[in-house]
Structures are given as C-alpha cells and as structure tokens.
C-alpha positions in Angstrom: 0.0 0.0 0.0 2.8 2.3 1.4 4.1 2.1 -2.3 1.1 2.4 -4.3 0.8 5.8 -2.2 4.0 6.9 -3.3 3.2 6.7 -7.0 0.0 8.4 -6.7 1.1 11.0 -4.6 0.0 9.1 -1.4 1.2 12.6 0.6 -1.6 14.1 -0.3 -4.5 10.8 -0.5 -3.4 10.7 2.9 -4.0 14.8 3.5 -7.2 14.0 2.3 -8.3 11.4 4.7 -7.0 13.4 7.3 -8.7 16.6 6.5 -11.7 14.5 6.5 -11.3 12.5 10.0 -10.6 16.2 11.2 -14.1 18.0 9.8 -16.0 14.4 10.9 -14.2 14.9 14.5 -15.3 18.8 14.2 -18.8 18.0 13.8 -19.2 15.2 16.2 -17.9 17.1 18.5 -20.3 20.2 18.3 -23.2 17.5 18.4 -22.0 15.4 21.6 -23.5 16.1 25.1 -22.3 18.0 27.6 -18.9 15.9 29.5 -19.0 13.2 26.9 -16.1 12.5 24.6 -16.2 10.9 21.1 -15.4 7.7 20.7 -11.9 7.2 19.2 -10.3 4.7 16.8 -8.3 1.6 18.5 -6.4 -1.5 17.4 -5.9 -1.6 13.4 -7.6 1.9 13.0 -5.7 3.9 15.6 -2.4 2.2 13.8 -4.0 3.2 10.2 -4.2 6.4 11.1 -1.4 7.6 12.8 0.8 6.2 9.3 -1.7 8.2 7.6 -0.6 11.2 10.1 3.2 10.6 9.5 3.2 10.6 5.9 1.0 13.4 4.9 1.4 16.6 3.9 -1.4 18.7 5.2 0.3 22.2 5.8 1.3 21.8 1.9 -2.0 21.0 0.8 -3.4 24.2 2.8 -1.1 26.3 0.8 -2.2 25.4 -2.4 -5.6 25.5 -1.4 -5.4 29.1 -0.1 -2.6 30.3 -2.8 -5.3 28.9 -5.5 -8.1 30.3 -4.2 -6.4 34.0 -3.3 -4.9 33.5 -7.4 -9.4 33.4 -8.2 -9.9 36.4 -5.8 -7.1 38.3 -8.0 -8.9 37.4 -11.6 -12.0 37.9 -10.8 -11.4 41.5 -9.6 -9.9 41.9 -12.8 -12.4 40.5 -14.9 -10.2 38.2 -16.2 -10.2 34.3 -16.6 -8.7 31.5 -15.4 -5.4 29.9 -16.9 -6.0 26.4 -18.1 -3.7 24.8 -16.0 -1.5 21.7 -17.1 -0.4 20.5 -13.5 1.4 21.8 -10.4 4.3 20.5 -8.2 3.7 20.8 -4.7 6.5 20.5 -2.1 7.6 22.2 1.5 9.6 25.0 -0.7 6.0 25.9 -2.1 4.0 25.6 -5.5 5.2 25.4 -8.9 1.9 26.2 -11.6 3.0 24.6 -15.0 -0.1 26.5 -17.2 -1.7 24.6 -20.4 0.4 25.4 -23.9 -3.5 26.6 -24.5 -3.1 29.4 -22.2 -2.7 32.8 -24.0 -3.2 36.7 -23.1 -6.7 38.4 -24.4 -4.6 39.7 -27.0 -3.5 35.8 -28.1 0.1 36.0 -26.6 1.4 33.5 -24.5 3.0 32.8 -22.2 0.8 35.0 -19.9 2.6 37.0 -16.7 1.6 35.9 -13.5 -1.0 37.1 -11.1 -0.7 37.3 -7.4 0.1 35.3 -5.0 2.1 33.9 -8.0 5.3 35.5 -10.1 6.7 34.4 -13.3 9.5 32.3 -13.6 11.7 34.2 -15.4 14.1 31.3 -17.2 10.9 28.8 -17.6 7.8 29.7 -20.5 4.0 29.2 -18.0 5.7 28.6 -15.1 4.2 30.4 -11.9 5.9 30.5 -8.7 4.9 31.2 -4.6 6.9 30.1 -2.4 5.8 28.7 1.5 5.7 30.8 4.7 4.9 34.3 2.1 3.0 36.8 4.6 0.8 37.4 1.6 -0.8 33.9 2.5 -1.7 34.8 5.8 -5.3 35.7 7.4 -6.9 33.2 4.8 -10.4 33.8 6.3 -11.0 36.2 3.4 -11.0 33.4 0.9 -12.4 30.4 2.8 -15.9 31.5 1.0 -14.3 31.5 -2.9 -14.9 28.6 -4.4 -12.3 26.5 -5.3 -10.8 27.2 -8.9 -8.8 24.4 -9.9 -11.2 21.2 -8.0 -9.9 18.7 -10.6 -6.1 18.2 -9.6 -5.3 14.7 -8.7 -2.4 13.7 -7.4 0.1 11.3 -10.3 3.3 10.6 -8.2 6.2 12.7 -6.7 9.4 14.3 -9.3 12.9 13.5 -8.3 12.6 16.4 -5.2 10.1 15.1 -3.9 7.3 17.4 -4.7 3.8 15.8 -5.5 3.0 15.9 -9.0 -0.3 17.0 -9.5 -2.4 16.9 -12.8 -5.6 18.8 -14.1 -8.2 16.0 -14.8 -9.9 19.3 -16.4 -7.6 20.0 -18.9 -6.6 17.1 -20.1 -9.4 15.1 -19.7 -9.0 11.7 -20.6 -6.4 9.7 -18.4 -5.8 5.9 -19.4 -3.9 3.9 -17.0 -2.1 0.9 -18.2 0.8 -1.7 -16.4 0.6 -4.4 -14.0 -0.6 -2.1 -11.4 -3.2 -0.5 -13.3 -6.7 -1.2 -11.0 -4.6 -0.5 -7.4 -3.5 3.4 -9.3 -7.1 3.9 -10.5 -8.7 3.2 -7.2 -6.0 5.0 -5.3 -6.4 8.0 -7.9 -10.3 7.7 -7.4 -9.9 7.9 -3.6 -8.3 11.7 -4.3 -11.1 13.0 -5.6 -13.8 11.7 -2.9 -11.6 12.9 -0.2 -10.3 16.4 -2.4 -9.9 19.1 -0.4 -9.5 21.6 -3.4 -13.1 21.3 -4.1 -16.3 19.2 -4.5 -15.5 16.6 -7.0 -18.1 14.2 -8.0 -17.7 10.4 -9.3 -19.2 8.2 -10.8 -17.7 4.6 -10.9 -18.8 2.4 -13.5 -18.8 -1.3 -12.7 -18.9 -3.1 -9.8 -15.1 -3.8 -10.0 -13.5 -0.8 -10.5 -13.2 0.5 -6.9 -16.2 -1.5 -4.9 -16.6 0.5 -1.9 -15.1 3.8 -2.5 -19.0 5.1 -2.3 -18.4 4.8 1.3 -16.2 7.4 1.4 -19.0 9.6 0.8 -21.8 8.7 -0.2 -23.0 11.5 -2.2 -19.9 12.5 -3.7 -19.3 9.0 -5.4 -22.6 7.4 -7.1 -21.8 3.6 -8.1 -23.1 2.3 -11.6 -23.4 -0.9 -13.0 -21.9 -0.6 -16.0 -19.9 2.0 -18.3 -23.0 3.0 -20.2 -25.0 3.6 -17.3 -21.8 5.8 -16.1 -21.5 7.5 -19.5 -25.8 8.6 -19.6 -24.8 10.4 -16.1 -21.9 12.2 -17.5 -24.0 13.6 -20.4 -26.6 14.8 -18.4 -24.1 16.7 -15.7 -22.4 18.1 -19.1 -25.7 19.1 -20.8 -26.4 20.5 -17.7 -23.4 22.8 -17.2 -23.5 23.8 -20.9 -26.9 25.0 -20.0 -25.9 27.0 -16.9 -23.0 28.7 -18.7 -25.7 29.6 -21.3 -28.1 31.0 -18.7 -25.6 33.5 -16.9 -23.7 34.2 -20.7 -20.5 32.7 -19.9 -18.5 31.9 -23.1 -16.6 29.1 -20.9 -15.4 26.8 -18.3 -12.6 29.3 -17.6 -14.6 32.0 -17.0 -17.2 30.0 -15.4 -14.0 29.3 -11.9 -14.0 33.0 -11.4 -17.6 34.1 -11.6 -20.6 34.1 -8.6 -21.7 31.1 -9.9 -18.7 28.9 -10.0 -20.0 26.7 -6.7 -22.4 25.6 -9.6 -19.7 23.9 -12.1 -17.9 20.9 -9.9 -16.0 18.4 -12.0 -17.8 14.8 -12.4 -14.6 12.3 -13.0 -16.0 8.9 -14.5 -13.8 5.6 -13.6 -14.0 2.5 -15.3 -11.7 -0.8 -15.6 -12.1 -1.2 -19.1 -11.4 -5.1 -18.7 -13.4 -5.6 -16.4 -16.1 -3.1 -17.8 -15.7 -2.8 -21.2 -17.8 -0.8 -23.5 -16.3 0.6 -26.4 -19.6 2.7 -27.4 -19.7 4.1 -24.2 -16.2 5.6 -24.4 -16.9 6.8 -28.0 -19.9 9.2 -26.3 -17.8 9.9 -23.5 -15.2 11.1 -25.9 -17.8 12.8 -27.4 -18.5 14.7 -24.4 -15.2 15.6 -23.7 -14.7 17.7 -27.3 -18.0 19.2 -27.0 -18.0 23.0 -27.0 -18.5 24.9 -24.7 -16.4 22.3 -22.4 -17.8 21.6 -19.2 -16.3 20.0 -16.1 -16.1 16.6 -17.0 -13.1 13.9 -16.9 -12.7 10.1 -17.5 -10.0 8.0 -15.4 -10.0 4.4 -17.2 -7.2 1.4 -16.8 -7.1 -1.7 -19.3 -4.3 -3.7 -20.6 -4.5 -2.1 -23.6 -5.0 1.2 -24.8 -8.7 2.8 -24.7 -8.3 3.9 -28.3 -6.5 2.9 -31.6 -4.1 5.8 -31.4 -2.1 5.5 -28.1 -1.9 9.6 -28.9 -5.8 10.2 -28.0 -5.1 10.4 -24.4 
C-alpha cells in the first residue's frame, strides 16, 4: 500500500483522509453532550491512522488550497479568466503552476505574466511561482468563501525532489492507466477525488469492480453504476447540464465560469471505469464525445485496461 501511495502522490490521498477525520471529528464534537467524549479509533484503525498522520502533507495541501483560491480572488477583480492549468508541483519549498500550452493573453500572446500570490519564472515559458511561509498567505479567512478554482487536480506521483505531482483532470481530460498495477493506481487516484480538499468533486464509478466501496467514502460524492453506459448517460446529463448553466448567466466558458458568482455551480464529475473488467467501447466513443464538446464543461474520464482505450495511443 505504502508504495502504491508513493506513485500516486500518497502525501496528499493521505491529507485528504486526514482533513476529512478532522471535519467528521469537528462535527461530532459540536453534536456530543455535555462531558461526553467521542469515541476514538483503537487496534488496526488507531495504527492506520497515525501512518496516515506521519506521511501526509497537510500544511502543503493548505497552501495550495489558499494560494489557488487567493490567485481566483485576483482574476476575478480583474475581470479576467482562469489559466487552463496543465499541473502543479507541490513541495515544502511551495507551489510550482506549470499553465496549459493553450493558455494565451486576451490579445492571443502566450505565455501569460503571473497574477498574485504567483510570479513568473523568469528562465521557464507558463511557469508560476509562490513560495511557502509568504506573509501574503496569511489571514486566509478572506478566501475560505471563494470557491475553489482548480477542483480537478489529482495527485500522479512525486518528481525527483520530492514534490507531489499534480495533474488537471480538467484540462486534459482523458487519463488511461495501463501496467501491472493498473486497477490498485485507478482506485487509489479515485480515492483523491472523494476525499479532495481543493473542491467538490463528483464520481461516478462504472462497474462493480473498479473501486467496490469507495461510495463509502461519501456517499453523495461518489454514485456507483453498474456498467460504463449507465456511467457514460450520467456524464452527459451533468455536461448538458453545465452547458446550460453557462448559457443561462452568458459565460462563453469553463474558464470564465471558476472566477464568476456562480462557479460553486460547475464541480468536476470524474467517470472511472476498468475497461477489462467493464468494457464498453460505445460508451467511451460518447464519453469522448462529451469531452470535445463546445463549450467544455467540467467533466473527466479516469479508465485502466491492458490495452490502450483507443487505436491511437496519442488520443489520451
């Protein structure tokens, strides 16, 4: 387990159970009687949880949290959109932003200068910098309300420094996981985004092998379907749905959609599927589909199979 963590970033699948043992703890505590404690793990839990404890990285995963969100406040009060964002590297030195070769200027030049919390990095094209312990970070109660503007990063693995390589499930949109240790990375990966603490992420997991009981992580992030069609239906309905919205308030995109009143209203749903176990080769052609129509919405599809999902290894 220890090093199926490590190649998925474990530091920060483990943040996330944390963070979520700590907001449980929160609430049972408001709603216990007076001079009663909460009951606390023992045996095989109480050991689970304190290796959860030692290896994550929860003071990292607060910076990028706040420094993303703070980055929102910055756009939005400039009328200006969010980056597409390719992925960021995440360490105790701070937070690297590696923008999408898509991103460009509204006057089409690229690559765009930074906005605060983050500066450019001078010698390296879409590269954003903020390093830890900045003052400028501090007295984050003034953007615990903004929604989160980057929900579908997902931890891959860490880079030779040891920073936690994270990717946008947003941008790129389909990720294909193949090798002998396909499933255990796709259910590890799914585990990041029922436990995310960038944002609400919803899944839906298609098949009743994929990842069998990460619904109990939360029940109403994570709906369980029985096969990759059923999975596929839901996806076109949340995207229809966002395509609506975006419609409705006249937002010309996704990007614009993060940074606007209404961006609580656009979460990413990330489909899974084991395509061996659960395979459906219509279903992925209308999920592909769904992830080149215009305008995009939040959607994402995390699959793993001994072979490739589609003919040309270059489609994902």
């Amino acid at each position: 387990m220890s090093t199926l963590l490590s190649s998925a970033g474990g530091t920060l699948v483990a943040s996330g159970v944390v963070l979520m043992l700590r907001r449980r703890r929160t609430l049972q505590r408001r709603r216990r009687d007076n001079g009663t404690a909460i009951a606390m793990p023992a045996g095989h839990a109480a050991v689970t949880e304190q290796a959860l404890r030692s290896v994550n990285s929860t003071a990292e995963l607060l910076l990028l949290d706040t420094a993303l969100r703070r980055l929102a406040c910055h756009l939005a009060a400039e009328e200006r959109a969010l980056p597409p964002l390719a992925a960021v590297q995440l360490g105790a030195g701070g937070v690297l932003l590696h923008l999408s070769e898509t991103a460009v200027s509204s006057e089409g030049m690229s690559p765009l200068d930074a906005v605060a919390p983050f500066t450019t990095v001078q010698v390296r094209s879409g590269v954003w910098w903020r390093p830890a312990g900045s003052t400028e970070l501090l007295g984050s109660d003034d953007v615990a309300e903004v929604a989160a503007p980057y929900p579908g990063l997902v931890p891959l693995g860490e880079d030779t420094g040891g920073s936690v390589l994270l990717v946008d499930v947003e941008e790129f949109g389909a990720l294909h996981l193949t090798g002998s240790r396909r499933l255990q990375m796709l259910r590890t990966l799914g585990i990041s985004p029922a436990l995310s603490a960038l944002g609400q992420v919803d899944a839906v997991v298609a098949g009743g092998d994929t990842a069998p009981g990460l619904s109990l992580l939360d029940a109403q992030r994570v709906q369980p379907h029985p096969d990759l069609a059923s999975a596929a239906t839901a996806a076109g309905a949340h995207h229809a749905d966002q395509q609506r919205l975006m419609a409705d308030v006249d937002l010309p995109d996704l990007f614009h959609a993060r940074v606007s009143d209404n961006a609580e209203e656009f979460p990413p749903l990330v489909v899974l599927s084991d395509l061996d176990t659960c395979p459906a080769p219509g279903a992925v052609s209308r999920l592909d589909d769904i992830l080149d129509a215009e305008p995009l919405s939040s959607t994402a599809v995390i699959t793993s199979g001994a072979q490739p999902a589609r003919a040309a290894a270059n489609e994902v």
